[in-house]
C-alpha positions in Angstrom: 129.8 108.3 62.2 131.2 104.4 62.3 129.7 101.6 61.4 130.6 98.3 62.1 128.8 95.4 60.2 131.2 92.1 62.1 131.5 91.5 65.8 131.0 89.2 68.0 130.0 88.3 72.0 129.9 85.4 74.1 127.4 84.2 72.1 130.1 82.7 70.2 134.1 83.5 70.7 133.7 86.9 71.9 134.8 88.5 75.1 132.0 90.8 75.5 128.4 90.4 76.2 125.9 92.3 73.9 125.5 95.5 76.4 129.3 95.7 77.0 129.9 95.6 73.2 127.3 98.1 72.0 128.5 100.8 74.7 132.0 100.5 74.3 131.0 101.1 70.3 129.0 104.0 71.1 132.3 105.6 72.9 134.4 105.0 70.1 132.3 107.0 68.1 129.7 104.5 66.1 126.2 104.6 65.5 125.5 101.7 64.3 127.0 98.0 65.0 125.9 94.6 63.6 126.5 91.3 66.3 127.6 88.5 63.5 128.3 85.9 66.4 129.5 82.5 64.4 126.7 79.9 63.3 126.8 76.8 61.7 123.5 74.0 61.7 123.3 73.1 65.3 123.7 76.5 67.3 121.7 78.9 64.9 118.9 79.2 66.6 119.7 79.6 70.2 122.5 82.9 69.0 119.9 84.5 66.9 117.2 84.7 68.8 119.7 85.7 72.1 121.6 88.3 69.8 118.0 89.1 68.8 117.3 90.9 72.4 120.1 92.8 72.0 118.0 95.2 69.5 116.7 96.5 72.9 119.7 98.2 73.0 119.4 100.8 70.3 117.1 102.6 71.7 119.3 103.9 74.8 122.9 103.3 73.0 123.2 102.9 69.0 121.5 101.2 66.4 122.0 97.4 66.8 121.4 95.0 64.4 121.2 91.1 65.1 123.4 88.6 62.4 125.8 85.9 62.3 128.4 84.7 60.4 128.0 81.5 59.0 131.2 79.9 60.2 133.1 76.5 58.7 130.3 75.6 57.0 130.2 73.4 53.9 129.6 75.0 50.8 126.3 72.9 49.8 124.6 74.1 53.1 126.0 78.0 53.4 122.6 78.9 51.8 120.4 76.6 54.7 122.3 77.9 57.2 121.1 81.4 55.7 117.7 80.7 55.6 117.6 79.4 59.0 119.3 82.4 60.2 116.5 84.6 59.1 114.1 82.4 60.3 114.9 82.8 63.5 115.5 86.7 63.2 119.1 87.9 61.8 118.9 90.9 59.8 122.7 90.6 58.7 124.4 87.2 57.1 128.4 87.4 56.7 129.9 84.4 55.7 133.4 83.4 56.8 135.3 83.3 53.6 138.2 81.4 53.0 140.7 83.3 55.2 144.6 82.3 54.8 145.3 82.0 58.5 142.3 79.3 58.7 141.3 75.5 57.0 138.0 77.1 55.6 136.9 74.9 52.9 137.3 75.7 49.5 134.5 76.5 47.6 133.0 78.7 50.3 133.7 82.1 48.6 131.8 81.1 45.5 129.2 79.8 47.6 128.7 83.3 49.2 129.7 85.6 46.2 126.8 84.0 44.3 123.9 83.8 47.3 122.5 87.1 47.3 121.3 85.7 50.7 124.8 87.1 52.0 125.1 90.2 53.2 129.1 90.3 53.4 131.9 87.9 52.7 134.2 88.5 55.3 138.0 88.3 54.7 137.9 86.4 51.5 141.5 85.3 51.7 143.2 84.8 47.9 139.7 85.9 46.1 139.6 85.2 42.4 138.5 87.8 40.2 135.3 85.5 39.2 134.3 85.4 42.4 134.9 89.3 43.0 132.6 89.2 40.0 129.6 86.6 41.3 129.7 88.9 44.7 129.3 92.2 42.5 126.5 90.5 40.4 124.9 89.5 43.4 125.3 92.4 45.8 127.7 90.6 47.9 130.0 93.1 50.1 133.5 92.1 50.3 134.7 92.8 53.8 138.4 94.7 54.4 138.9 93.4 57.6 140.9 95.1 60.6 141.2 91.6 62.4 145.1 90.8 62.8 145.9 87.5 60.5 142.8 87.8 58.1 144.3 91.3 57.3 147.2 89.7 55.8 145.3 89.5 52.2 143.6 92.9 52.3 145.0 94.2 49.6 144.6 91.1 47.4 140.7 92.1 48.4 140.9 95.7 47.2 142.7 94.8 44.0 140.1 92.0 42.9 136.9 94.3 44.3 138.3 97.6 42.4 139.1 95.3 38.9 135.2 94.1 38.8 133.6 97.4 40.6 132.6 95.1 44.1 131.8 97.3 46.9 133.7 97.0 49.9 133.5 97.6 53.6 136.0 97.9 56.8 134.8 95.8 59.6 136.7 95.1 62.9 135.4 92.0 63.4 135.9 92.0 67.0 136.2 89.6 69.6 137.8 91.4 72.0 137.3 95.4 73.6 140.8 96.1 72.2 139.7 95.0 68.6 137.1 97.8 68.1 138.5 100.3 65.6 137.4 103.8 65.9 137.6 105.9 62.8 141.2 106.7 62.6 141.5 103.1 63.0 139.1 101.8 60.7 140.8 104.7 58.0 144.5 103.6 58.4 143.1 99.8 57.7 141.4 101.0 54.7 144.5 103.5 53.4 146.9 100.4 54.4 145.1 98.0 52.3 145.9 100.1 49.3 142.5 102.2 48.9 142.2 105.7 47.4 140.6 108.0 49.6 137.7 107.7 47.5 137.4 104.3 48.0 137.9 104.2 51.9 134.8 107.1 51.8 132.5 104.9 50.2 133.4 101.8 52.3 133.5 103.7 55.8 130.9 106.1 55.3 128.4 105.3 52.2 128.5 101.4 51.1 128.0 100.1 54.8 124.5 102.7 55.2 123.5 101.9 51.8 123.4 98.3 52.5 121.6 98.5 55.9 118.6 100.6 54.9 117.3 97.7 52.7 116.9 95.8 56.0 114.4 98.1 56.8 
């Protein structure tokens, strides 16, 4: 049981297209996989309602859910961007959060930690403990990613999500078939970022399910 809440396709930087994703998921052990391909204003609409077709999918592979991830956007419009995205269909909203390896503009954490819009904050970068606290109060997910670069502040994430109670989940965030991480993968990123066993449980196996049955 796997669940992966951040990938992408060629509806953005991906390698993969929908079908090619979901099934190479499925062999890897998943059952259910979330296509977060990267938005901003002028390209929401056409990758939501195309990843939107891509539900079709669960009913001969795994469950599939259609996102984005709200990428490089300003902090003022993070929350139109949102809106738009479920307008047009998503049933999943990360946020690209202000990664070290990438000129994300500051600002865009606390913009998602207090939306409860968001779904996840992905790879958060040097999160402050306020914010840790704004994503907790708001039932914001802070991502542990397994994406090579992002992953350099992982811990940082655990420590600030652990001191203020956040919940966390491991995500892949894949945009290539090599980036998919099956569970041994997914654990070693969890253990390596400093989690208790407890703590990878809940974000491999309970906090990712609990979150996805309210899209229902």
């Amino acid at each position: 049981m796997r669940a992966d809440l951040h990938t992408h396709t060629v509806y953005s930087d991906g390698e993969l297209i929908p079908a090619e994703l979901v099934r190479r998921a499925m062999v890897l052990g998943h059952d259910v996989i979330a296509i977060t391909d990267h938005v901003d204003m002028t390209n929401v609409e056409f990758v939501v309602t195309n990843v939107v077709k891509a539900v079709e999918l669960c009913e001969d592979y795994i469950r599939t859910i259609p996102g984005v991830e709200i990428t490089h956007v300003p902090p003022s419009k993070i929350d139109k961007v949102a809106k738009l995205a479920r307008k047009y269909g998503a049933e999943w909203v990360v946020v690209h959060g202000e990664t070290v390896t990438e000129p994300v503009a500051p600002g865009t954490n606390r913009a998602s930690a207090e939306n409860p819009e968001i779904d996840i904050l992905a790879h958060p970068g040097f999160i402050t403990e306020e914010e840790a606290q704004l994503a907790k109060d708001n039932d914001v997910i802070l991502e542990v990613t397994g994406r090579a670069g992002h992953n350099i502040t992982n811990g940082h994430v655990v420590n600030m999500a652990r001191k203020v109670g956040a919940k966390m989940v491991i995500d892949s965030d894949t945009h290539a078939p090599e980036n998919l991480m099956d569970e041994a993968a997914a654990l070693t990123v969890a253990l390596g970022a400093g989690m208790t066993a407890e703590e990878a449980e809940l974000a491999l196996h309970v906090t990712p399910y609990e979150a996805i049955r309210r899209i229902r």
